[in-house]
mmJSON file of the N, C-alpha and C atoms, coordinates in Angstrom:
{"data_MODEL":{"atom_site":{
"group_PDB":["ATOM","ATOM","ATOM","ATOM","ATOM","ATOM","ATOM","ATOM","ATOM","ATOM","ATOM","ATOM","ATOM","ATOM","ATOM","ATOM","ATOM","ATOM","ATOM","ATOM","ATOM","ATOM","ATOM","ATOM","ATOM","ATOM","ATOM","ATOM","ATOM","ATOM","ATOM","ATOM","ATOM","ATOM","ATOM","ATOM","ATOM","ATOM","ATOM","ATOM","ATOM","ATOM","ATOM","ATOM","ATOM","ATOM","ATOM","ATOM","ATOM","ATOM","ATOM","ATOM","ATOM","ATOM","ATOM","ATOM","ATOM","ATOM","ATOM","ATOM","ATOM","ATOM","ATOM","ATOM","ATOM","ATOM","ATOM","ATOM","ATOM","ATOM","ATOM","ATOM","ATOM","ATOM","ATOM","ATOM","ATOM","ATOM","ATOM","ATOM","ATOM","ATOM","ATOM","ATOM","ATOM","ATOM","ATOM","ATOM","ATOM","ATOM","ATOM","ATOM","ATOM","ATOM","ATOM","ATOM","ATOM","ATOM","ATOM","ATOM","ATOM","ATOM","ATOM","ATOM","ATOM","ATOM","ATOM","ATOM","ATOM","ATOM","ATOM","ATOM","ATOM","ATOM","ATOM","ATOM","ATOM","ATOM","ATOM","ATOM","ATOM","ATOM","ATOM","ATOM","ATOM","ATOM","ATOM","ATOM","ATOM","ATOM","ATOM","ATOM","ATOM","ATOM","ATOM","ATOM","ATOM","ATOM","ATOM","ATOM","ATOM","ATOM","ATOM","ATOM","ATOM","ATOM","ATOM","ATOM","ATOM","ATOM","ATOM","ATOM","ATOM","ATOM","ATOM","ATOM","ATOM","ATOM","ATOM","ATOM","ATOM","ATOM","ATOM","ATOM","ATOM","ATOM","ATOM","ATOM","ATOM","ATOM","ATOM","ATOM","ATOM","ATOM","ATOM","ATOM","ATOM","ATOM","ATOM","ATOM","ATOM","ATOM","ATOM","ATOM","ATOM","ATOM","ATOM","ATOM","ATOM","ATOM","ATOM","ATOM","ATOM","ATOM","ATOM","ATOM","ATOM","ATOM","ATOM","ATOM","ATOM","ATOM","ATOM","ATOM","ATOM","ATOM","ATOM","ATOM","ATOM","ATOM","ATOM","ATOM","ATOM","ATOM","ATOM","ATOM","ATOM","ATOM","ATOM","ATOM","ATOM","ATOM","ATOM","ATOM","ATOM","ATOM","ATOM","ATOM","ATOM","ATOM","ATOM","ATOM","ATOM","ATOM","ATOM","ATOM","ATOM","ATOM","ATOM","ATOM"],
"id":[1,2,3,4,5,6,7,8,9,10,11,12,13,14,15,16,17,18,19,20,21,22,23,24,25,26,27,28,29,30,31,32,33,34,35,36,37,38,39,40,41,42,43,44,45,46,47,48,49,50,51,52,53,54,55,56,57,58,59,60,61,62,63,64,65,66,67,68,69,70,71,72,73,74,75,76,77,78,79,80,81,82,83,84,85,86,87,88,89,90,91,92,93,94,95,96,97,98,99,100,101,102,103,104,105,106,107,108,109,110,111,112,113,114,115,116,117,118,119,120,121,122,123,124,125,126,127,128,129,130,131,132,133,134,135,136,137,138,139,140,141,142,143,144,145,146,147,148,149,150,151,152,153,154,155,156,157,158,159,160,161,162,163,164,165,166,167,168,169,170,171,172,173,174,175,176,177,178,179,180,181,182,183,184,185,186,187,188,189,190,191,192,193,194,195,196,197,198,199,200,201,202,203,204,205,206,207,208,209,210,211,212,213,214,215,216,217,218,219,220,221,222,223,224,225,226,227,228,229,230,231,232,233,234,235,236,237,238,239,240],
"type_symbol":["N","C","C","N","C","C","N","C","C","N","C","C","N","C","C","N","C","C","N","C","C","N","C","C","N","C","C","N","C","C","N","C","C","N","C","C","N","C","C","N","C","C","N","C","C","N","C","C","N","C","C","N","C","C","N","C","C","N","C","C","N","C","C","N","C","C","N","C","C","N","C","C","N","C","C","N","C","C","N","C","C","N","C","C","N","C","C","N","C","C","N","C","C","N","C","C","N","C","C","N","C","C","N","C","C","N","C","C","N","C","C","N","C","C","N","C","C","N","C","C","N","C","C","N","C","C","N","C","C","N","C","C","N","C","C","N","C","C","N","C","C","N","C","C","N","C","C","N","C","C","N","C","C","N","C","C","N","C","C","N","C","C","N","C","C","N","C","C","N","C","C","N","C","C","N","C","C","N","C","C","N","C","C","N","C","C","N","C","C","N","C","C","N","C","C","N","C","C","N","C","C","N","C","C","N","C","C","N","C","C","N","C","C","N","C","C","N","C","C","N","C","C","N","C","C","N","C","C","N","C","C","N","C","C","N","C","C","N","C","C"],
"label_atom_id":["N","CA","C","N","CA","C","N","CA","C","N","CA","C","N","CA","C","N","CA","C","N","CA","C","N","CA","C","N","CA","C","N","CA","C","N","CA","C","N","CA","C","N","CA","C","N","CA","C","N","CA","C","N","CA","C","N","CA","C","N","CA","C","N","CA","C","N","CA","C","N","CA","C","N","CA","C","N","CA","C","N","CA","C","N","CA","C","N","CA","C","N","CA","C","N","CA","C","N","CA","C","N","CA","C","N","CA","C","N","CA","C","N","CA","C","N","CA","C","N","CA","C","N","CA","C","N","CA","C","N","CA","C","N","CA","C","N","CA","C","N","CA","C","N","CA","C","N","CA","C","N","CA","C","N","CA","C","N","CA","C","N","CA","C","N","CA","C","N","CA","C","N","CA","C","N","CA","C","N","CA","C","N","CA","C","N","CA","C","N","CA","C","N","CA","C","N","CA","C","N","CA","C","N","CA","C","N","CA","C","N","CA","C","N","CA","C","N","CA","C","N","CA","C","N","CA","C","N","CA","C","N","CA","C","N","CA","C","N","CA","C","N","CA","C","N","CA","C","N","CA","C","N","CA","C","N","CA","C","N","CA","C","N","CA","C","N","CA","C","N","CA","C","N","CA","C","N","CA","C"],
"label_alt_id":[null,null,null,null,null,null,null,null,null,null,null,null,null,null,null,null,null,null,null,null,null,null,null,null,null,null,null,null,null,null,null,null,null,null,null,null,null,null,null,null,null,null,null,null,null,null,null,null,null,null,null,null,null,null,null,null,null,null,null,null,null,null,null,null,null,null,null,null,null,null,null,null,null,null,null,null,null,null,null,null,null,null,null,null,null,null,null,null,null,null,null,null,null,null,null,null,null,null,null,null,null,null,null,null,null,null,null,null,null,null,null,null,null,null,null,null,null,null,null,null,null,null,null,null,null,null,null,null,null,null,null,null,null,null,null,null,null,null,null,null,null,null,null,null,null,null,null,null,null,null,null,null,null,null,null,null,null,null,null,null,null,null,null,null,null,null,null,null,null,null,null,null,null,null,null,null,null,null,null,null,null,null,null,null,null,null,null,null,null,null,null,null,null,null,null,null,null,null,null,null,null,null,null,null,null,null,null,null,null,null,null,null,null,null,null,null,null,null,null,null,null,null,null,null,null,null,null,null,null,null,null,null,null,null,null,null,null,null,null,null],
"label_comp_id":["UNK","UNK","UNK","UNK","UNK","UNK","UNK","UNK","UNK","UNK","UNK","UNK","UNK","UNK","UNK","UNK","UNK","UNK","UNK","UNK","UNK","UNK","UNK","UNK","UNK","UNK","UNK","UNK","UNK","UNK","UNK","UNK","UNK","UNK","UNK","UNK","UNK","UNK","UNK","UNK","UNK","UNK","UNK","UNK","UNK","UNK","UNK","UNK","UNK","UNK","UNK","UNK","UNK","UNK","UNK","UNK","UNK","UNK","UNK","UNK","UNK","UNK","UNK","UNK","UNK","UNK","UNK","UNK","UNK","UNK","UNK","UNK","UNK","UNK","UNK","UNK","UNK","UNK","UNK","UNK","UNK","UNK","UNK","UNK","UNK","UNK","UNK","UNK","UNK","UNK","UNK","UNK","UNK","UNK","UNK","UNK","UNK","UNK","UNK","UNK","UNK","UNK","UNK","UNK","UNK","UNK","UNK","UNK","UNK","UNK","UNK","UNK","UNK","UNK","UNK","UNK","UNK","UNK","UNK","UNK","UNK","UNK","UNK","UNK","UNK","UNK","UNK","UNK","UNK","UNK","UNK","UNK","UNK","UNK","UNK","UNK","UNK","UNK","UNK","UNK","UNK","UNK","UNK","UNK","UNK","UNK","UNK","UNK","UNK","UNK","UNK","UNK","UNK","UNK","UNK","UNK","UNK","UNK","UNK","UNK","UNK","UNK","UNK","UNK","UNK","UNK","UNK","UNK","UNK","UNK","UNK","UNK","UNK","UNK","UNK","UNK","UNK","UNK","UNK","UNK","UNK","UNK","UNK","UNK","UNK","UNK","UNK","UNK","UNK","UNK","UNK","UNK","UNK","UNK","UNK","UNK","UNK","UNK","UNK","UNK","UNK","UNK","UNK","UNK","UNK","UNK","UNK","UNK","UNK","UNK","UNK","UNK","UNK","UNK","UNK","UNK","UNK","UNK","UNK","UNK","UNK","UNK","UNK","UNK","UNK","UNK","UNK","UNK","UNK","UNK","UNK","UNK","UNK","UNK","UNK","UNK","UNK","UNK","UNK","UNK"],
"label_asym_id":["A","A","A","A","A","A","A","A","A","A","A","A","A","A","A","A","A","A","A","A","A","A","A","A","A","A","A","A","A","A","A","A","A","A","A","A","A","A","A","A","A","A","A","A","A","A","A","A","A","A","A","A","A","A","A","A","A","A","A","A","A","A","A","A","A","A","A","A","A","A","A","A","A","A","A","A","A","A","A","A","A","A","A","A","A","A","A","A","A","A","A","A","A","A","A","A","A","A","A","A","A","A","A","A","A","A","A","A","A","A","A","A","A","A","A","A","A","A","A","A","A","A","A","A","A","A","A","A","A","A","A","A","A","A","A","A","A","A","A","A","A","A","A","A","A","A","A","A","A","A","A","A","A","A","A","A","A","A","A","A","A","A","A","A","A","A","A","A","A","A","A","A","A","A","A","A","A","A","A","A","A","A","A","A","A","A","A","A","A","A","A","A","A","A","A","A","A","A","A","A","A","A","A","A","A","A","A","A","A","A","A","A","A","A","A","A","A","A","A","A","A","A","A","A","A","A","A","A","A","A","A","A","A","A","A","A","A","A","A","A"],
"label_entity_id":["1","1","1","1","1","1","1","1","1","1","1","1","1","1","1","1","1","1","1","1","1","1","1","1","1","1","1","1","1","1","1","1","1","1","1","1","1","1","1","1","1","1","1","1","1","1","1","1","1","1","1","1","1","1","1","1","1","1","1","1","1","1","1","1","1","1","1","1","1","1","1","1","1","1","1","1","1","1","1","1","1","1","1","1","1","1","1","1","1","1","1","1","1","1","1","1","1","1","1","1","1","1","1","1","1","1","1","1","1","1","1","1","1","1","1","1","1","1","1","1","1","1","1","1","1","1","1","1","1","1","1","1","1","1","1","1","1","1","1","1","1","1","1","1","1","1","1","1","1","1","1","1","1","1","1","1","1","1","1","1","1","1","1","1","1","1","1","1","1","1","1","1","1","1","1","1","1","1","1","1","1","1","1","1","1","1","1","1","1","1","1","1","1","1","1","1","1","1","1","1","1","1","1","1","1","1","1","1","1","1","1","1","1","1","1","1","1","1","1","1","1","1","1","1","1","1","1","1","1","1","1","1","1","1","1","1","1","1","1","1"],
"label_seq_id":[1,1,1,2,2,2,3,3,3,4,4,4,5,5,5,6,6,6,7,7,7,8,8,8,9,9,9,10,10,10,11,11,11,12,12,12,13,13,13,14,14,14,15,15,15,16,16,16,17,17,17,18,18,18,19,19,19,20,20,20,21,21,21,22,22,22,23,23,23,24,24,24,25,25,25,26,26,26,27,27,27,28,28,28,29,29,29,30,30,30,31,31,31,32,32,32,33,33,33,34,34,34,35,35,35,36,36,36,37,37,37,38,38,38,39,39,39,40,40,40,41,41,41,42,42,42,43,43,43,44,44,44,45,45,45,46,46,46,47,47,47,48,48,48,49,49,49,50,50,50,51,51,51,52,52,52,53,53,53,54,54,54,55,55,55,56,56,56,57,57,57,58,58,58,59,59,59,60,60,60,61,61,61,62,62,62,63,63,63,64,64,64,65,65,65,66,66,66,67,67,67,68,68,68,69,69,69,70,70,70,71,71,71,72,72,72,73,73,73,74,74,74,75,75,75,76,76,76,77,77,77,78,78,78,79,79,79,80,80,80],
"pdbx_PDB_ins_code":[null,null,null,null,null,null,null,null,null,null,null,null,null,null,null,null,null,null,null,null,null,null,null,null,null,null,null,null,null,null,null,null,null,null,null,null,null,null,null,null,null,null,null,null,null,null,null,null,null,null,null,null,null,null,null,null,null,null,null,null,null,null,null,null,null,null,null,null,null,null,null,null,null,null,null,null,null,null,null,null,null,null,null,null,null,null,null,null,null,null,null,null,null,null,null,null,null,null,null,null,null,null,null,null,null,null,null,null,null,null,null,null,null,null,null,null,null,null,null,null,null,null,null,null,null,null,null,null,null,null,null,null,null,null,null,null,null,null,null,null,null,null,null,null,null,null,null,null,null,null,null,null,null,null,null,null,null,null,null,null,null,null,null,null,null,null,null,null,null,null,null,null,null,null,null,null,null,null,null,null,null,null,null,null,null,null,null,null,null,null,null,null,null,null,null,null,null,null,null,null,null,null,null,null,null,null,null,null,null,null,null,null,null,null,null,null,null,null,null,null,null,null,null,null,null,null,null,null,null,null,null,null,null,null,null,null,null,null,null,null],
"Cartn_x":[81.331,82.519,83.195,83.074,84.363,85.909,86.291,88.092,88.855,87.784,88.577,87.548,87.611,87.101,88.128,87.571,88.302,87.11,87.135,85.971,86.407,85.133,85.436,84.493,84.724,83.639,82.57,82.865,81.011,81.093,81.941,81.19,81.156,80.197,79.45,79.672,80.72,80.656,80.896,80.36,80.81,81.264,82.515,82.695,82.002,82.287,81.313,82.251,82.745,83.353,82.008,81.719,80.928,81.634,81.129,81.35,81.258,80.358,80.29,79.454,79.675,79.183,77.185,76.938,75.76,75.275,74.12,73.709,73.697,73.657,73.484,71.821,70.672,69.908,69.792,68.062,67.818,67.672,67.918,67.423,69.15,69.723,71.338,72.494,73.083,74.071,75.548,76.135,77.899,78.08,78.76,78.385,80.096,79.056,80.243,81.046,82.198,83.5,84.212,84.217,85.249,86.575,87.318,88.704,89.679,91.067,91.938,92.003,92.183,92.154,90.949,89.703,88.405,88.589,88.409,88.287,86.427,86.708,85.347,85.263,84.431,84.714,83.753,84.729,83.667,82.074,81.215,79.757,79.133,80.214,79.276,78.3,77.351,76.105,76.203,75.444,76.181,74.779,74.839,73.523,74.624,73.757,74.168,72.81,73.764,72.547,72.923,71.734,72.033,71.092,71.548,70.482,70.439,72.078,72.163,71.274,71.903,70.794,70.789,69.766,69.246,69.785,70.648,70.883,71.48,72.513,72.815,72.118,70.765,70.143,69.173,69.239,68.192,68.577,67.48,68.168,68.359,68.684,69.089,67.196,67.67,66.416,66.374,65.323,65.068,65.14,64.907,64.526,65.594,65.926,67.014,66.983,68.08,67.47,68.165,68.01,68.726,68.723,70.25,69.355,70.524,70.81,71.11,71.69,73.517,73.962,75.586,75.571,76.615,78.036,79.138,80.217,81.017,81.682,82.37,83.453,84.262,86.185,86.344,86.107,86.638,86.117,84.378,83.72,84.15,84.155,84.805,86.161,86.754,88.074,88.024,87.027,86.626,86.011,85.669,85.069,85.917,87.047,87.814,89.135],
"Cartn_y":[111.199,110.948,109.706,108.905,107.513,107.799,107.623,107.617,106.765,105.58,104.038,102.861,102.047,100.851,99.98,98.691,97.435,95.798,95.627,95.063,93.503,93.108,92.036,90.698,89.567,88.482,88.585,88.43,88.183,88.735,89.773,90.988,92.366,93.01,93.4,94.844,95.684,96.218,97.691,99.156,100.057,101.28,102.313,103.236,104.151,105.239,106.515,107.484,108.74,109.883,110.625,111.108,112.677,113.787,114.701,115.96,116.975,116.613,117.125,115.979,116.494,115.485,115.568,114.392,114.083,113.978,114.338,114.501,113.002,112.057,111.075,110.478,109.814,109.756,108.388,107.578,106.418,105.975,106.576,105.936,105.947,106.762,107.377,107.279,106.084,105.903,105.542,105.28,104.703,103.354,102.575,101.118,100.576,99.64,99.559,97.889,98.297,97.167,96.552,95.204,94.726,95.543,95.548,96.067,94.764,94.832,93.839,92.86,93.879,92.439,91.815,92.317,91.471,90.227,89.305,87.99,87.189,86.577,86.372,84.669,84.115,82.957,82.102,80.979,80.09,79.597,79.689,79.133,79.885,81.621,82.678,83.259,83.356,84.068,85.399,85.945,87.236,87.617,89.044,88.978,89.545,89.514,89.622,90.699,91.421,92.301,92.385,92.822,92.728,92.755,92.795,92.549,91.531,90.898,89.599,88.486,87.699,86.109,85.539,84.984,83.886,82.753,82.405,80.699,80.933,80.175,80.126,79.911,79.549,79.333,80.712,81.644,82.538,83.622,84.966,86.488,86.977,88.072,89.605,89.539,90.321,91.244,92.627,93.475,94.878,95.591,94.309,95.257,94.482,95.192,94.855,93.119,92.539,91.495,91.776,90.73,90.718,88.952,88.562,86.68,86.609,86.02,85.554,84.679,84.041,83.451,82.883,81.837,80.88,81.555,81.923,82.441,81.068,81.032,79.979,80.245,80.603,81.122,79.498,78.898,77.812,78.11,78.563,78.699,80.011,81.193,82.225,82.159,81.603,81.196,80.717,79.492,78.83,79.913,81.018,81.787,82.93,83.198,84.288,83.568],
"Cartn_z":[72.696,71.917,72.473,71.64,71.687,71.693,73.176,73.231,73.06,73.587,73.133,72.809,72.136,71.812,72.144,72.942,73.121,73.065,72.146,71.873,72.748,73.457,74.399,73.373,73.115,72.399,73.486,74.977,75.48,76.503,77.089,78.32,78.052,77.642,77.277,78.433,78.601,79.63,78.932,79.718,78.991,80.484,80.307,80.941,80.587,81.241,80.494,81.137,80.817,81.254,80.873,81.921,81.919,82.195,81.314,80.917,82.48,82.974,84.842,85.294,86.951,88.298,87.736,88.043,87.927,89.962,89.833,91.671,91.389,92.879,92.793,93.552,93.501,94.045,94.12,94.865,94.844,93.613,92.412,90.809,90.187,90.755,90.079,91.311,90.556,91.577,90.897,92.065,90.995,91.211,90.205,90.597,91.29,92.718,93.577,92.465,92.579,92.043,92.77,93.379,93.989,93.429,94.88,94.766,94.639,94.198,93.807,95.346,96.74,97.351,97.8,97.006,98.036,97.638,98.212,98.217,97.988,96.491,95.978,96.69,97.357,98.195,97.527,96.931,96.266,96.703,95.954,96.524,97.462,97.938,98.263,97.471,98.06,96.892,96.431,95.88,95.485,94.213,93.695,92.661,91.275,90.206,89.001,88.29,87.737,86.667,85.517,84.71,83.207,81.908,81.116,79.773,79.224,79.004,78.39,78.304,77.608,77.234,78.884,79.382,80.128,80.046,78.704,78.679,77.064,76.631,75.811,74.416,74.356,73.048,73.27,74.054,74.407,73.632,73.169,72.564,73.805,73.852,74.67,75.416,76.067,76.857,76.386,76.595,76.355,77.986,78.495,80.162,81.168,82.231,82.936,83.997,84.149,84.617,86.167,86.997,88.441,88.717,88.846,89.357,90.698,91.571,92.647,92.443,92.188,91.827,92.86,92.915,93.645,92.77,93.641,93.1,92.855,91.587,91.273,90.535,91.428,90.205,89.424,89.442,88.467,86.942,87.448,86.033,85.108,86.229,86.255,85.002,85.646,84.771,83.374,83.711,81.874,81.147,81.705,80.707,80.39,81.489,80.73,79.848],
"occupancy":[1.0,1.0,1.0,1.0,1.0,1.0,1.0,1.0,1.0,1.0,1.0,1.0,1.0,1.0,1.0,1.0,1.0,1.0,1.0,1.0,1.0,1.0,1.0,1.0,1.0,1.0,1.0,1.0,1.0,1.0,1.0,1.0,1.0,1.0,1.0,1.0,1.0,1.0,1.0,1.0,1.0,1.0,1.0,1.0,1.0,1.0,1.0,1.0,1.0,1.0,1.0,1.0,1.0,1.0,1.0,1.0,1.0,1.0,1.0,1.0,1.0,1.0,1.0,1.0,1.0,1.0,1.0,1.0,1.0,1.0,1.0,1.0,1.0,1.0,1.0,1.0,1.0,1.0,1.0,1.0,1.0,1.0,1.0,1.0,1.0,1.0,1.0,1.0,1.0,1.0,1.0,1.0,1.0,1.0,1.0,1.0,1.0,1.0,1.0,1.0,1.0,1.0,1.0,1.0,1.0,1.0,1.0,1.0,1.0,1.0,1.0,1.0,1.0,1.0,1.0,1.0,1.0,1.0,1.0,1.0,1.0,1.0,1.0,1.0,1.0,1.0,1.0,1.0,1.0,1.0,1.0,1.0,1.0,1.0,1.0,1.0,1.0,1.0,1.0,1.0,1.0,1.0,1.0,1.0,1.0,1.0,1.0,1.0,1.0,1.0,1.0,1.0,1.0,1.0,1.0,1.0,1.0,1.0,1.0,1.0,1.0,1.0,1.0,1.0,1.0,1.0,1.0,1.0,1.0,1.0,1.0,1.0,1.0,1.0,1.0,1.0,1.0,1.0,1.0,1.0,1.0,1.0,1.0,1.0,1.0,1.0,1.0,1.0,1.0,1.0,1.0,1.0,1.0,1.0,1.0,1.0,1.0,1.0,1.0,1.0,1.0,1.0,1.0,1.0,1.0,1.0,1.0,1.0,1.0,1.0,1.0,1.0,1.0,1.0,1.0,1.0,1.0,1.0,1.0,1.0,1.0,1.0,1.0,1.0,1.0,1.0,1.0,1.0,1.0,1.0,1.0,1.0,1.0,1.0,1.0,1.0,1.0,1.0,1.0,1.0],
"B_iso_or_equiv":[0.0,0.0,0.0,0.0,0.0,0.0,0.0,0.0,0.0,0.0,0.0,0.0,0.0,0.0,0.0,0.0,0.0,0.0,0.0,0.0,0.0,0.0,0.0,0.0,0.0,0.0,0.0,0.0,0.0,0.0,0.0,0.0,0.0,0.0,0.0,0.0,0.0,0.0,0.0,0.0,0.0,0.0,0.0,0.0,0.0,0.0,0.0,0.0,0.0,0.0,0.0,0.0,0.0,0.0,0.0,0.0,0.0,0.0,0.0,0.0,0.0,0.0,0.0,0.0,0.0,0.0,0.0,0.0,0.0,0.0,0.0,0.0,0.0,0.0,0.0,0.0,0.0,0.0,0.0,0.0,0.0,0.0,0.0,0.0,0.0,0.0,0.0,0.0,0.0,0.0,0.0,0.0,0.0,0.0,0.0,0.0,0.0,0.0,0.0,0.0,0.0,0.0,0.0,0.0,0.0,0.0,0.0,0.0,0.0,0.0,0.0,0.0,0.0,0.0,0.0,0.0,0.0,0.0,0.0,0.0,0.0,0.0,0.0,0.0,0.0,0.0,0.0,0.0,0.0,0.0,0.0,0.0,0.0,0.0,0.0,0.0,0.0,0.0,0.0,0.0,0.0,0.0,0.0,0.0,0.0,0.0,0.0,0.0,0.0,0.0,0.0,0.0,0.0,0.0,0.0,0.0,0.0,0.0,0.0,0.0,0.0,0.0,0.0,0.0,0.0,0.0,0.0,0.0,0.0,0.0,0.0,0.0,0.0,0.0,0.0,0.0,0.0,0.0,0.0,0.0,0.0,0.0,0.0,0.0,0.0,0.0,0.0,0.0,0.0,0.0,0.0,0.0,0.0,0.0,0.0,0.0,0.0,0.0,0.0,0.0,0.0,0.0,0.0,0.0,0.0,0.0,0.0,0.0,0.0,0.0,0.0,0.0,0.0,0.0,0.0,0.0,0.0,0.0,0.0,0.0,0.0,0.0,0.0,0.0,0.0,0.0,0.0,0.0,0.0,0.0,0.0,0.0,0.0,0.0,0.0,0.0,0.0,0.0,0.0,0.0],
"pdbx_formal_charge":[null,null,null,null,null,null,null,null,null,null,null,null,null,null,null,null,null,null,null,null,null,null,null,null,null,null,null,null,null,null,null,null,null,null,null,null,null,null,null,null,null,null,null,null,null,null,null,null,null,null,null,null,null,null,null,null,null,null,null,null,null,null,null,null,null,null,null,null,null,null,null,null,null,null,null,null,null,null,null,null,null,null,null,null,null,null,null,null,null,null,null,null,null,null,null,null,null,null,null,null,null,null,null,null,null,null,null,null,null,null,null,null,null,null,null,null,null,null,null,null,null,null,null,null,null,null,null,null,null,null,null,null,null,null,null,null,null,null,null,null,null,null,null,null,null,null,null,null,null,null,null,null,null,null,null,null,null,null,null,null,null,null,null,null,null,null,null,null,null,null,null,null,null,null,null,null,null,null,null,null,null,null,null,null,null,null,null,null,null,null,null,null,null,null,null,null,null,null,null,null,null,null,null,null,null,null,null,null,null,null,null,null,null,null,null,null,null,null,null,null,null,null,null,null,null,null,null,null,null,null,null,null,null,null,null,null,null,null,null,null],
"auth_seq_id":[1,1,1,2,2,2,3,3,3,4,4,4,5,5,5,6,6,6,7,7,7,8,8,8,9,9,9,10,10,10,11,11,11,12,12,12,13,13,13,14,14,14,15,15,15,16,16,16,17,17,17,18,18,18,19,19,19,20,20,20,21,21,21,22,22,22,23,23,23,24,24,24,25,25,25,26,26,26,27,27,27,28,28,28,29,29,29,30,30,30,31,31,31,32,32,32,33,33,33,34,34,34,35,35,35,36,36,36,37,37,37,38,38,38,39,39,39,40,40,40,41,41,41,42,42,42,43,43,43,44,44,44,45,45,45,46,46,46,47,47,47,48,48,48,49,49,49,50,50,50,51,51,51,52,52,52,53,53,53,54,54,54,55,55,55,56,56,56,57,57,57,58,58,58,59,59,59,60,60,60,61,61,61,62,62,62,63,63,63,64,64,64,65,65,65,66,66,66,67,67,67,68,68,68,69,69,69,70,70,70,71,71,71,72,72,72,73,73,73,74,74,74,75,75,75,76,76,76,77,77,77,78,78,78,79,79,79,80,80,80],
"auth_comp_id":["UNK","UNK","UNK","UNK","UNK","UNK","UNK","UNK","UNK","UNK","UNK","UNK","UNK","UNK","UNK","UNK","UNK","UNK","UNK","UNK","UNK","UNK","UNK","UNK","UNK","UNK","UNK","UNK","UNK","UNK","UNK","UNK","UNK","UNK","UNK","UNK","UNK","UNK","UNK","UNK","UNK","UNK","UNK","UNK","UNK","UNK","UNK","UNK","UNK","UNK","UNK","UNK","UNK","UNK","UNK","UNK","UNK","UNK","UNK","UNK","UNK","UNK","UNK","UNK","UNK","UNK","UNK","UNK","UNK","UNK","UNK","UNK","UNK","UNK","UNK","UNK","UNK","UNK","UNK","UNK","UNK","UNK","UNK","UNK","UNK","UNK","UNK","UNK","UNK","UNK","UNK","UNK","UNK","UNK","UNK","UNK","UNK","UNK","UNK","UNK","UNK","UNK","UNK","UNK","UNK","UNK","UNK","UNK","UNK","UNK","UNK","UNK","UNK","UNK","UNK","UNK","UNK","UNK","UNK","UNK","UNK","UNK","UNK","UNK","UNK","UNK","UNK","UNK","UNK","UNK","UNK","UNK","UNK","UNK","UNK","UNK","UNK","UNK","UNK","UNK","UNK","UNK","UNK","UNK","UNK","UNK","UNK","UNK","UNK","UNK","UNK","UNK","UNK","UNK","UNK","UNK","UNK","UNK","UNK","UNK","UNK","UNK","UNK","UNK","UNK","UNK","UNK","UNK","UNK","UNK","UNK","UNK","UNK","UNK","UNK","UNK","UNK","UNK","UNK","UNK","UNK","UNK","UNK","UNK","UNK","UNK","UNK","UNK","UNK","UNK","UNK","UNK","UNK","UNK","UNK","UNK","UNK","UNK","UNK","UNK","UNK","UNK","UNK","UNK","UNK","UNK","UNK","UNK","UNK","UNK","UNK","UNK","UNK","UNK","UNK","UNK","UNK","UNK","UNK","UNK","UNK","UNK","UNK","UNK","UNK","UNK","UNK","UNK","UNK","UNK","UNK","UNK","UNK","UNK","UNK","UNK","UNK","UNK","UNK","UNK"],
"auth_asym_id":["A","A","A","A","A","A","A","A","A","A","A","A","A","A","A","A","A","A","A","A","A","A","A","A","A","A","A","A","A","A","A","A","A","A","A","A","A","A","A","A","A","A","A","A","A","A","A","A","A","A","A","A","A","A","A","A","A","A","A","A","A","A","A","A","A","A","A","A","A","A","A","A","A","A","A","A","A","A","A","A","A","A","A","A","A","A","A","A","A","A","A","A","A","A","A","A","A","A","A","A","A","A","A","A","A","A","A","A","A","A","A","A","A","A","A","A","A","A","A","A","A","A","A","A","A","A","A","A","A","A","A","A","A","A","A","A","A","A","A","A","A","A","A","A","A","A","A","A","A","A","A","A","A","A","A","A","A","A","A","A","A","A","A","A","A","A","A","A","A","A","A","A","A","A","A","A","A","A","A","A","A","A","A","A","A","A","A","A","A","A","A","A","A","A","A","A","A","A","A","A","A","A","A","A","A","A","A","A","A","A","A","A","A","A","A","A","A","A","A","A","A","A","A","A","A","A","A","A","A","A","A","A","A","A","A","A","A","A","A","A"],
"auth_atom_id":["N","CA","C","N","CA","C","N","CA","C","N","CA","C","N","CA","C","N","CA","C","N","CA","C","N","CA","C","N","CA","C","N","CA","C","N","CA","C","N","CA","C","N","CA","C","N","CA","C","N","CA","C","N","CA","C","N","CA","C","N","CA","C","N","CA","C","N","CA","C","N","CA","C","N","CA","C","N","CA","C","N","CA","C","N","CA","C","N","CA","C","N","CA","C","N","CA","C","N","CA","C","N","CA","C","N","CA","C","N","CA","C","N","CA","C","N","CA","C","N","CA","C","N","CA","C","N","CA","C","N","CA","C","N","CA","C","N","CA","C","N","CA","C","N","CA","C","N","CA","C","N","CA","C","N","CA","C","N","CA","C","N","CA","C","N","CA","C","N","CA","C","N","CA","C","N","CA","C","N","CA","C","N","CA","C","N","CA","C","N","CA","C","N","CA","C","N","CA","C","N","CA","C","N","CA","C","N","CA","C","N","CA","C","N","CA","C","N","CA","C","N","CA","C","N","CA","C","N","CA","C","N","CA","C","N","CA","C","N","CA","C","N","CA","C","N","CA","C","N","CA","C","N","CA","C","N","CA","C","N","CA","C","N","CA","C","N","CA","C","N","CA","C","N","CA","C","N","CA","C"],
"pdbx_PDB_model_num":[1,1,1,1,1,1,1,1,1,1,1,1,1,1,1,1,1,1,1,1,1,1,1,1,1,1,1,1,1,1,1,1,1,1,1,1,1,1,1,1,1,1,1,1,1,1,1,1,1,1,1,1,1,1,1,1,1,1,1,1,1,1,1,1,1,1,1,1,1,1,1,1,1,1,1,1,1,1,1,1,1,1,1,1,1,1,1,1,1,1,1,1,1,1,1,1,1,1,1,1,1,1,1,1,1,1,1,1,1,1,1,1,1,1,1,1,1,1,1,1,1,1,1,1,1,1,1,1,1,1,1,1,1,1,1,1,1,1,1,1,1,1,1,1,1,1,1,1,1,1,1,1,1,1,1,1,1,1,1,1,1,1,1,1,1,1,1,1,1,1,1,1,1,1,1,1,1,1,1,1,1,1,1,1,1,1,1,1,1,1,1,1,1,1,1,1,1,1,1,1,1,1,1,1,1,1,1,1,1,1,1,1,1,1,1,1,1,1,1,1,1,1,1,1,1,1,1,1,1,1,1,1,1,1,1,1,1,1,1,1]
}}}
């Protein structure tokens, strides 16, 4: 059941409320979130996951991706 919709143009993100505790294992886990004061340090590396496009002229994926990416709040910013 849908409690809320907030439709974003390009992040693509979803919550989930479960009904009960799921066990957690090496396949099932909770995904860790920077907290408000971590400090994201420009041109620290850091990984990214996902389905999304590869590159702006690219489709979606079916299978999950992982890339290794330079943190950059400037770009960060142009995109929110």
């Amino acid at each position: 059941r849908i409690s809320r919709l907030s439709p974003a143009p390009i992040h693509d993100l979803a919550l989930i409320k479960l009904a009960r505790p799921v066990p957690l294992t090496n396949l099932i886990n909770v995904a860790c979130l920077p907290t408000h004061s971590d400090q994201l340090q420009d041109g620290k590396l850091a990984f990214t996951a996902g389905w999304g496009h590869s590159s702006p002229s690219s489709t979606a994926v079916n299978v999950p991706r992982k890339a290794r990416i330079r943190i950059s709040p400037r770009a960060c910013r142009a995109l929110m």
